[in-house]
C-alpha positions as CSV (number, residue, x, y, z in Angstrom):
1,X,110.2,108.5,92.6
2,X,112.0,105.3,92.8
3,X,111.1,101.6,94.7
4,X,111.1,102.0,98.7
5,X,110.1,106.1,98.8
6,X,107.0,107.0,101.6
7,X,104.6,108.7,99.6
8,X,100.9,109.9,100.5
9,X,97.7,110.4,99.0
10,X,97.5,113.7,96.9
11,X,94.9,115.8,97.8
12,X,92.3,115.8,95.0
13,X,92.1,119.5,93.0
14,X,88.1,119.3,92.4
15,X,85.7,120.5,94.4
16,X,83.5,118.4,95.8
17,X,80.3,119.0,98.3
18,X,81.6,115.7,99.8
19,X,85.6,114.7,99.5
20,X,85.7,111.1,99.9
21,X,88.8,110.7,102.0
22,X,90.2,107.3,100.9
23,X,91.4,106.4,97.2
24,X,91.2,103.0,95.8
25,X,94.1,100.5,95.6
26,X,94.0,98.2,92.6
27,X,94.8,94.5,93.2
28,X,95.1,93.4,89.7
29,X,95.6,89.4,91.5
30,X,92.5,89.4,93.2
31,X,90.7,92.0,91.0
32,X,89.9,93.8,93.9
33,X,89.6,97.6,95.2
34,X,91.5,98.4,98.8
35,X,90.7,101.6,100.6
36,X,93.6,103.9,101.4
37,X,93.0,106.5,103.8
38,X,94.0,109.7,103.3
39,X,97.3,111.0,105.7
40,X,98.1,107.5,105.6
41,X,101.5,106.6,104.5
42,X,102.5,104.0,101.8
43,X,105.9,102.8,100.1
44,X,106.2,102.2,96.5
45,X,106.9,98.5,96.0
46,X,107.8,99.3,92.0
47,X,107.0,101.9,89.2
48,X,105.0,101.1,86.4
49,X,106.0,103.5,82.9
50,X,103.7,101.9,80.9
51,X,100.4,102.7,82.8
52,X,102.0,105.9,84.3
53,X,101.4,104.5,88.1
54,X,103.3,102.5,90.8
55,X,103.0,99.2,92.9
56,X,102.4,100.7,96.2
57,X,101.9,98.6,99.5
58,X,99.4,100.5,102.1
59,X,97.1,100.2,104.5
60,X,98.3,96.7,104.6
61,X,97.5,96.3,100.8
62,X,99.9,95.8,97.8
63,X,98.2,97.5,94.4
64,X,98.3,99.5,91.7
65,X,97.8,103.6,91.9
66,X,98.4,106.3,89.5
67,X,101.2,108.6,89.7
68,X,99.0,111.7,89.3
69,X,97.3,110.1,93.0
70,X,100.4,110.0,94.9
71,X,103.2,112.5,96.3
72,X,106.6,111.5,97.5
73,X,107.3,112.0,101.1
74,X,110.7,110.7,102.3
75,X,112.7,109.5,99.4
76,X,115.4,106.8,100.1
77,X,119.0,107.8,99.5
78,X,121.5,105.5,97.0
């Protein structure tokens, strides 16, 4: 996983009677949640070791998600 990759929601592991379809963006500017639909596709804006999650902009959002949330689609060649 680098800067620029598409990635996409991973699809929880639980079982639940309801699956929620969207996962939470974190804006730590605004202190805000953003939905992000599943299927949707985002990029990763920058990779975060420290917290274990990325910078990703999606669904026209820019926050924080953590790696264990997220699978790499396309990755960028370099």
């Amino acid at each position: 996983m680098k800067p620029g990759d598409l990635i996409r929601c991973r699809t929880p592991k639980v079982k639940r009677r309801r699956p929620t379809g969207i996962l939470m963006i974190y804006d730590c500017n605004t202190r805000e949640f953003h939905p992000w639909k599943h299927g949707n596709l985002g990029m990763i804006i920058d990779i975060d070791p420290k917290t274990e999650g990325v910078i990703v902009m999606a669904d026209g959002n820019v926050g924080w998600v953590s790696l264990s949330a997220v699978e790499v689609i396309n990755e960028v060649g370099g």
